[in-house]
Every structure is written in C-alpha cells, then in structure tokens.
N, C-alpha and C positions, 0 to 999 in steps of 0.2 A: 504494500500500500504506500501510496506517496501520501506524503504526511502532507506538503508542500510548505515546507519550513526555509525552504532556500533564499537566504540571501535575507531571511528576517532576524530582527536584534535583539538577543535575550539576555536579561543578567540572573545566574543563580547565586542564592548566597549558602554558605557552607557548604561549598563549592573541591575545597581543598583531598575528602574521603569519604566514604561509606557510598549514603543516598544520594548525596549530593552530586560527587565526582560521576558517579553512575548518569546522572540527568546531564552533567556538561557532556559527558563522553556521548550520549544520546543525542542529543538537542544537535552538538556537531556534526554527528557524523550523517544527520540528517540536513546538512549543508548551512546551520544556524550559524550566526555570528553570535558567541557567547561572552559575557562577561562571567569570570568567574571569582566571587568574593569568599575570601577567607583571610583566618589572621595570620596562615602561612602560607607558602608557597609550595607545592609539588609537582617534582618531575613527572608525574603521570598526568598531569593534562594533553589534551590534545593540542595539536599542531594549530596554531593560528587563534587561539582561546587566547582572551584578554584577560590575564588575572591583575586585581586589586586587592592591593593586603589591606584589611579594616579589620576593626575589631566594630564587630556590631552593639556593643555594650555601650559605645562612643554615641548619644544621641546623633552626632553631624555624619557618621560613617554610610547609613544609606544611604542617602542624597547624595552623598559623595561618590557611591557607586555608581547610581544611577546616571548622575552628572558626567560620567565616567563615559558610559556606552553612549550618549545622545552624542558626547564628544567626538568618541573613535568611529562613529557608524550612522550619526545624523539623525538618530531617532531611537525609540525602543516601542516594542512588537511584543515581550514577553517577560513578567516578573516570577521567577520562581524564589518562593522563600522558604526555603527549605531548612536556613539556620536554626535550630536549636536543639534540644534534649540537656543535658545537664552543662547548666553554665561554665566555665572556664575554673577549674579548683574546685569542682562540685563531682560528688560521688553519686549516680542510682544504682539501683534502687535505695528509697528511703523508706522507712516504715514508719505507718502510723502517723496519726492529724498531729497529737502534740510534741514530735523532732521537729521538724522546719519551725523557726520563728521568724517573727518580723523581716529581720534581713536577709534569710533565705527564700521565702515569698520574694520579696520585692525580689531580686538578682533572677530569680526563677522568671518571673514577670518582664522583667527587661529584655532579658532572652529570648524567651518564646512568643509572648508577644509584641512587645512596645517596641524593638525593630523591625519586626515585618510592617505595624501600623505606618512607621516611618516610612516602610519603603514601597507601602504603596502609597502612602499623602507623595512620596517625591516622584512616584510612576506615572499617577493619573494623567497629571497636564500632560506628559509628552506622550504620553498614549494618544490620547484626545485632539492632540498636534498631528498624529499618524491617522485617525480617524477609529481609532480602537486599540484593541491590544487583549491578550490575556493573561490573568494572575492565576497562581497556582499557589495554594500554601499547603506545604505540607504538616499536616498536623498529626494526630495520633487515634488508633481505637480509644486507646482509655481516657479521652475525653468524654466520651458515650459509655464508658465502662468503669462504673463508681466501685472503688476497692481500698481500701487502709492500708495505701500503697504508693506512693508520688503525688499524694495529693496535691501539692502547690503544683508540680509539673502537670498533671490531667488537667486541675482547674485552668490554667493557663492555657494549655489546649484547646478546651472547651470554649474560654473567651475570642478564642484566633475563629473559632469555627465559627461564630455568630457574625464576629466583623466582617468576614468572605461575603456572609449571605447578606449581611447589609449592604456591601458595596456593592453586591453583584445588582439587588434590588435599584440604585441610586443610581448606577454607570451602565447597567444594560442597555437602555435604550440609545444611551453614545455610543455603541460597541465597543465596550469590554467586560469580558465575561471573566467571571472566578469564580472559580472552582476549588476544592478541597480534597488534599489524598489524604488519609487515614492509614498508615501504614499499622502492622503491628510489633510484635517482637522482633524485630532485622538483624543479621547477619553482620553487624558492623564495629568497629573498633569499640561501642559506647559495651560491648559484650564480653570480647576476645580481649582486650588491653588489662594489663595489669594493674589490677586493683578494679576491673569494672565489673559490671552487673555478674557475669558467669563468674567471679571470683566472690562478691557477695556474695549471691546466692547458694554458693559451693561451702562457704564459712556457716548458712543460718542451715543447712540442709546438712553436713555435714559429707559432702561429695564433694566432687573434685571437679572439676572448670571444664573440660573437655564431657564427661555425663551429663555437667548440668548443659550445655547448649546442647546436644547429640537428645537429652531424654529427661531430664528431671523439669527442665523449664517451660518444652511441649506438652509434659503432661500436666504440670503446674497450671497452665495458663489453657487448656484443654483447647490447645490448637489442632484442626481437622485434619491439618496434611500432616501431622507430628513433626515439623521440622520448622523452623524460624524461617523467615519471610527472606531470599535475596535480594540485593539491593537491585537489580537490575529490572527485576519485577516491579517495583516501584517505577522506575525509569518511563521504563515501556509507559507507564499508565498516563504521568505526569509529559510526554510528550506526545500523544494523541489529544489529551485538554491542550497543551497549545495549540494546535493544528487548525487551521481554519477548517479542516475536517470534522469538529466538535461545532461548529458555529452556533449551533443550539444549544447546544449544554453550556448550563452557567447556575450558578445558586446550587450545586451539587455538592456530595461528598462522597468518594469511591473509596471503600474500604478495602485496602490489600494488604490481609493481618491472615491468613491462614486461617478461617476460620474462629478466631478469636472473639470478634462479639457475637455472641450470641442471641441478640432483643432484634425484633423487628423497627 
C-alpha cells in the first residue's frame, strides 16, 4: 500500500529508541522528511532524518522542534508525540497511589503531557499554513486500565487522550486530524535496561529479568498473544494515521497492547 507520505514533513519526539526510532525508521522509509527529537543522538537513525537534541522537560524545547522542521522543509504535514513513559531519573513500574508525591506527579505530568500540549499549540499554525496536517500521540492502554500501579503515569495518559479528542473536535474541520495509539507492555529499553521494569518486576516477583518479559509479565498483565507488544507494530499503526490514507479517521484511539485491555 502506498501510504503517500513522500516528500511530507514530520517531526517525532523521543525519536532517539524503542517506539519512537521505530516510527522515524517508518515515516522515512516511506519517503517522509522526519525530524527527529530527542535528548540524545543515535547512530541508528536513518539517512537524511533531521535530529534535534531537546530535552522536552524545557517548556521552549517543542516549539523549538517544530521551528526546526518549518525551517529545514518549509512546513510541517505530521506531529508524532510519542515522548514519554518515565521521566528522565525516574524508575517504572511504581506501586501504589500513596509512592508518587507532589513532585513526582508534576515531573510525570510535564513529561507525558505538558510537552506534547506544547507541541501541538507550536504544530497547529503551520499545519493550518499547509492546509492541514496530522497529530498522533502516543499514549498508553493503562490510561483506560485503572490499576494500583503508575498511577501518576496512566492519569497522565489519560489527560493526553482527552486533549487529542479535543483538538481533533476544534481542528477537524481545518484539516487536521488526531488521532491516538495506545500501545501496551512494548519490547523497549523502559523493560530490558538495567534497573527497568523486567528488573522490578523480577525483585517484587522474585524471578529473574529474562522470565519476567518471556512469561511472568504476559501473564501478569493477561496479554492474549502472551508476549509484549514490538515496537514496530506500533510503527506500522502510527504511520497509516499519518497517511492521507486515514483522511477520515480522526478523534480515534487504536489500541496495540496485545490484548491487554480488556473493557469494551
């Protein structure tokens, strides 16, 4: 299928591994002009990808992204904001409502939300310049899946999901549409890295890092295909929503969590 993404301008942010690098690697090789934001640089991006080091936690750093691709490319066609899960010096899984306090809320919040909001208040205008454009945020199941479990991180989630549907509501009729991925458990450094989730999990369960992503954490979280989500599988999803192949779909949210929410 031709996406027909050739020659349109997209910036992803947390851009640098996992889900992210997956959607530049995608968005590219489907002939996009990508910008790709993160706080460092990797030799794994693709050939001809625009990278911008920011740290998204910097209120000015969106816009500065964005400022970035209207720059190199005359315009922007697609915002994917796929930055967040645990802030910079921040551990998940966390358990339980009363761990996080005041300052870990907020830092959770800046992260997962309050730089995307940024970077779409700094997308709209030059979308609207272009005649449209599409946003994608990536957000998470357990926003829609209440658990005694990352709660700052899901409620924050769940805030990202409402503002999509708000702007999708407010900007459709300009043409741009936003849209929502929901990914679930994924296959990405926030797992495998030392000291992350599969090494928690491994410490409260009493197993060991390679069981817990292989089987204790599939069945934990009673995922249908028993194995954590690839990042690439996300990819795919999050460049069909750009695609003026989607032209209708907008105000959505596609859950690609392995069967992990369970509620209609």
């Amino acid at each position: 299928m031709n996406l027909e993404l050739n020659g349109r301008v997209a910036v992803v942010t947390g851009a640098s591994k996992g889900i992210g690098l997956a959607i530049t690697r995608t968005l590219a090789a489907e002939g996009a002009h990508v910008v790709a934001v993160s706080r460092t640089r990797t030799t794994d991006l693709p050939s001809g990808v625009v990278h911008v080091s920011a740290d998204l936690m910097d209120p000015a750093a969106p816009a500065q992204a964005i400022e970035r691709a209207v720059a190199e490319f005359g315009g922007l066609d697609i915002l994917v904001n796929n930055a967040g899960g645990p802030p910079p010096g921040v551990t998940l899984p966390r358990f339980g409502f009363m761990t996080p306090n005041d300052d870990d809320w907020q830092t959770m919040f800046e992260f997962n939300l309050f730089s995307a909001v940024r970077a779409i208040r700094a997308a709209v205008p030059a979308m609207l310049a272009r005649g449209g454009g599409a946003i994608i945020n990536v957000s998470s199941s357990g926003a829609r899946q209440a658990a005694p479990m990352n709660v700052d991180y899901s409620a924050a989630k769940a805030a990202l999901n409402y503002v999509g549907k708000s702007v999708s509501e407010e900007f459709g009729p300009q043409g741009i549409r936003v849209n929502t991925v929901s990914p679930g458990p994924t296959l990405t450094a926030w797992w495998t890295k030392e000291g992350g989730a599969a090494d928690v999990l491994a410490g409260a369960t009493g197993g060991d890092p390679d069981s817990v992503i292989k089987q204790v954490a599939p069945e934990m979280m009673r995922l249908s295909t028993g194995r954590l989500v690839e990042p690439q599988e996300i990819a795919d999803v999050v460049a069909l929503l750009a695609s003026p192949r989607s032209a209708s779909t907008t105000g959505a949210d596609f859950v690609v969590d392995g069967g992990f929410l369970k509620e209609l």
